[in-house]
N, C-alpha and C positions, 0 to 999 in steps of 0.2 A: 162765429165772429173771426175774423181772419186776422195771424198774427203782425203786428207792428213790427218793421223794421229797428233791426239796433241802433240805426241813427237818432230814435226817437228817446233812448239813454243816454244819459252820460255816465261814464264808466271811469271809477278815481284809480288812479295810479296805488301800487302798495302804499302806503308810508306809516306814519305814528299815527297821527290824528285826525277827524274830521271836527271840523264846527260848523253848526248849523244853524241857520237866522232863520227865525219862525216869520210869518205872514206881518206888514209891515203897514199896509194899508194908509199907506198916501203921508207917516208919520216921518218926513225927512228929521226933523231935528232929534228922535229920540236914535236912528240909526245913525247918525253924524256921531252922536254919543257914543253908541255901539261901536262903532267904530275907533274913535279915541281909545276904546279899551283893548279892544282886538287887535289894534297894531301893533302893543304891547305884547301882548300872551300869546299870538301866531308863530310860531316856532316852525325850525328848518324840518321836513316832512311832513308837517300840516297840510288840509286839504280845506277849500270852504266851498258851502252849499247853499244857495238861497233857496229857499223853501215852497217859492211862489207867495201871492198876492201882494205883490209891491204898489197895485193902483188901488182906486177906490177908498171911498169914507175921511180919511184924515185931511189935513187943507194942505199938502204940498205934495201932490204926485209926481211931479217934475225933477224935484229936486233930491226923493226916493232915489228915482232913476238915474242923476247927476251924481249922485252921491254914490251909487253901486258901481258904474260905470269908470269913476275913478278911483275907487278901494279896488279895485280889480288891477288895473292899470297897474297902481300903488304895490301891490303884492308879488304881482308877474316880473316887476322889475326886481323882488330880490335873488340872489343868487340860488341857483335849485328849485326856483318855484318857473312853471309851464304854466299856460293855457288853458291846458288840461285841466288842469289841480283847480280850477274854479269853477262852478255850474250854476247856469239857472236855471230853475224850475218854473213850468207854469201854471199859475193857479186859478181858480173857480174868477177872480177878476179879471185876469190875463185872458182865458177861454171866452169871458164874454165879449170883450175888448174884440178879441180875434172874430167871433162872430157876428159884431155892434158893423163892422167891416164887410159884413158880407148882409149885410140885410136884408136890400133887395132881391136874394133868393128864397125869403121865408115865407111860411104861407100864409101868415096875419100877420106882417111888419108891427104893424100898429102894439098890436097887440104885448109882442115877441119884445119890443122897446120900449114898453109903460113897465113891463116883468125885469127888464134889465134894470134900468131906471130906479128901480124899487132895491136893487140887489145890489147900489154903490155905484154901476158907473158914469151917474152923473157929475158927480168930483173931477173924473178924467176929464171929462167933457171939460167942464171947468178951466181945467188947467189949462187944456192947451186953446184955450177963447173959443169954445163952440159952443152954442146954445141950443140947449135938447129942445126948446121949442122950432128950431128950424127942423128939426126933425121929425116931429110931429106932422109938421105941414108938410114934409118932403113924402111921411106915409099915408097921406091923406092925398098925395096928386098921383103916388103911383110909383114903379119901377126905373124908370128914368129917373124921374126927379130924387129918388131915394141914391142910388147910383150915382147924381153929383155930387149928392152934400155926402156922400162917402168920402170922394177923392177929396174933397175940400176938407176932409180931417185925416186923408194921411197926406195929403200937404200940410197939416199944420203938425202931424209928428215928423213928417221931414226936413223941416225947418229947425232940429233940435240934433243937436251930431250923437250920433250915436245912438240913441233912442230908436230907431227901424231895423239896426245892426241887432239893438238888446233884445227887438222883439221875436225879430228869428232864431236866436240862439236858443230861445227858450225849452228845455226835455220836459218828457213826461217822469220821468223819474230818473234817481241816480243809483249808482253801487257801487260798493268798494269792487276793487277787481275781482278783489277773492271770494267774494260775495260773501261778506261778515258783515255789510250793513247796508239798509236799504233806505231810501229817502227818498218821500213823497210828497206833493203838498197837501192832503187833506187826507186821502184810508185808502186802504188796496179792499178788495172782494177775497177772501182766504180760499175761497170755493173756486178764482179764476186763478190761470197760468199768469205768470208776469206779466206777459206779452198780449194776452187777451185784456187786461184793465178795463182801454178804455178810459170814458169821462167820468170812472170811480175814482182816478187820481187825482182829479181836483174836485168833484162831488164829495167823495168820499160815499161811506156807506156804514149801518150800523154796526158793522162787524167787525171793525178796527179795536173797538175797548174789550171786543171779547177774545182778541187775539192772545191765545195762550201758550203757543205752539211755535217751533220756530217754522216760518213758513221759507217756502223753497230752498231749506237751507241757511238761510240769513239769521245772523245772532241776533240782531235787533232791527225794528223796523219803525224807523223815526218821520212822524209827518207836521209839519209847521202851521198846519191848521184844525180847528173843529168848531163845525155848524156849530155844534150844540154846548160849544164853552166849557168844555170839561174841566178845565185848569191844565195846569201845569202837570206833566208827570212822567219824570225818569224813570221810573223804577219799574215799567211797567214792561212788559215784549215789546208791546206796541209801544211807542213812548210819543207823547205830545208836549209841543213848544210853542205851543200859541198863549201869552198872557195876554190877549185882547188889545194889542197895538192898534190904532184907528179906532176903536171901540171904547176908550175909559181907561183900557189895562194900558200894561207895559209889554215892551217889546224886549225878546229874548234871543244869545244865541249861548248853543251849548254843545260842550264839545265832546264828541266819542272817540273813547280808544278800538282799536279793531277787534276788541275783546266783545264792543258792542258795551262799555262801561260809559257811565257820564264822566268826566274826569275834572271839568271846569264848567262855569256858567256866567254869563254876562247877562244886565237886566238892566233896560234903560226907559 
C-alpha cells in the first residue's frame, strides 16, 4: 500500500488543549447547542477538531454544515487563534458522499447506491432537493446518464457557500504536532503505519477497543465514531466520543490536554 501524502493530516499547532466533536450526523440543533457551550470554555491555546460524519441520518445536514462553517469563522477571528488551530475530518458519510460523486466509475452503480442508500446518505440527498429515485433511473440508463444527475448534485452543493470549500478541506486524520495525540473518525489498524491507514479511518476496524499500547508514539488515540455503539469512553488508550448524535443519542465534544487527559466535556 503506498504511503499518503502529509497533506492528507492536519497537523495542530503546540498549545494547551484540544476539543473534539464526535460524529454529528445531520443533528444541526444539538451542535448549535454545543456550540453555545463551547464558545464559553474555548480558551487562548485551544485547538478544535471535528471528527467526521457531519451528513447523513439526522433531518438537517445543511445546517450541520452552516453551522461549522461559522463556529469556525467565529473562532479564527479571536486573537491567537489561526486557520490551522481548526480541522476537519472525513468520515464513513463524507467518503460515501465523496464516492455517491464519482459513480459512474463503479462497476454495479446500481448496486453500490441501494448499499449507500442503506448506510444514511439519503438525508444528504434530501437536503440539498435531490431525489435518490432519479438516481436510480440515472443507474438503470447507464454511464452518461449517471454522469449528469452527478453534476446536477454538485450544482446543487454549489449553490450553498462554502459547503465545496468544507468539502475539500476535509483530512484523513489529525495530530498534535508533537504527536501526544491522535484523531480520527472511526479506528486506525495498530498493525498499519499511520500513513498506510487508508479507509480504516473512517471504516474503522476491530482493533481500535483492543488498543492498549501507545501506538506510534501518541499518548492517546481519540476517534468520534463506532459502528458498533460502544458508548462513550475516555478512559480508555483508545478513547471514543460518539453518544449516537443522529441515531437517538447525544452529541459530544471533549476536550484533551497534551497529556492525552479528558479535562472537560460538553453533551448536547
Amino acid at each position: 500500500m503506498a504511503a499518503e501524502p502529509a497533506s492528507f493530516f492536519s497537523v495542530l499547532a503546540p498549545g494547551r488543549r484540544v476539543w473534539a466533536v464526535g460524529a454529528i450526523h445531520g443533528e444541526a440543533a444539538r451542535l448549535a447547542a454545543l456550540h453555545d457551550t463551547l464558545r464559553e470554555r474555548f480558551a487562548t491555546g485551544d485547538r478544535l477538531v471535528y471528527l467526521g460524519n457531519y451528513l447523513g441520518h439526522g433531518p438537517d445536514v445543511l445546517g450541520v454544515q452552516n453551522q461549522m462553517l461559522a463556529f469556525r469563522r467565529e473562532i479564527i477571528a479571536r486573537p491567537g487563534v489561526f486557520a490551522c488551530d481548526v480541522a476537519f475530518l472525513r468520515g464513513a458519510q463524507e467518503e460515501m458522499w465523496r464516492k455517491l460523486m464519482q459513480l459512474q466509475f463503479a462497476t454495479s452503480p446500481g448496486e453500490v447506491l441501494e448499499w449507500m442508500l442503506g448506510q444514511g446518505v439519503e438525508p444528504t440527498l434530501k437536503a440539498y432537493r435531490q431525489d435518490a429515485r432519479d438516481a436510480k433511473i440515472a443507474c438503470r440508463e447507464g454511464a452518461l446518464a449517471i454522469a449528469k444527475w452527478t453534476v446536477q448534485v454538485r450544482n446543487a452543493v454549489h449553490a450553498h457557500a462554502g459547503h465545496d470549500e468544507l468539502f475539500a478541506s476535509l483530512r484523513r486524520a489529525a495530530h498534535t504536532a508533537g504527536q501526544e495525540l491522535l484523531f480520527v473518525a472511526a479506528g486506525i489498524d495498530p498493525n498499519r503505519p499511520l500513513k498506510q491507514q487508508g479507509d480504516v479511518f473512517w471504516w474503522g476496524s476491530g482493533y481500535f477497543s483492543q488498543l492498549a499500547t501507545p501506538y506510534e508514539g501518541f499518548r492517546r488515540v481519540v476517534r468520534g465514531y463506532s459502528r458498533t455503539r460502544d458508548g462513550v469512553d475516555v478512559e480508555s488508550y483508545g478513547a471514543t466520543i460518539d453518544g449516537g448524535s443522529g441515531r437517538g443519542g447525544t452529541l459530544n465534544a471533549v476536550c484533551f490536554d497534551y497529556h492525552g487527559k479528558a479535562v472537560d466535556w460538553i453533551e448536547a
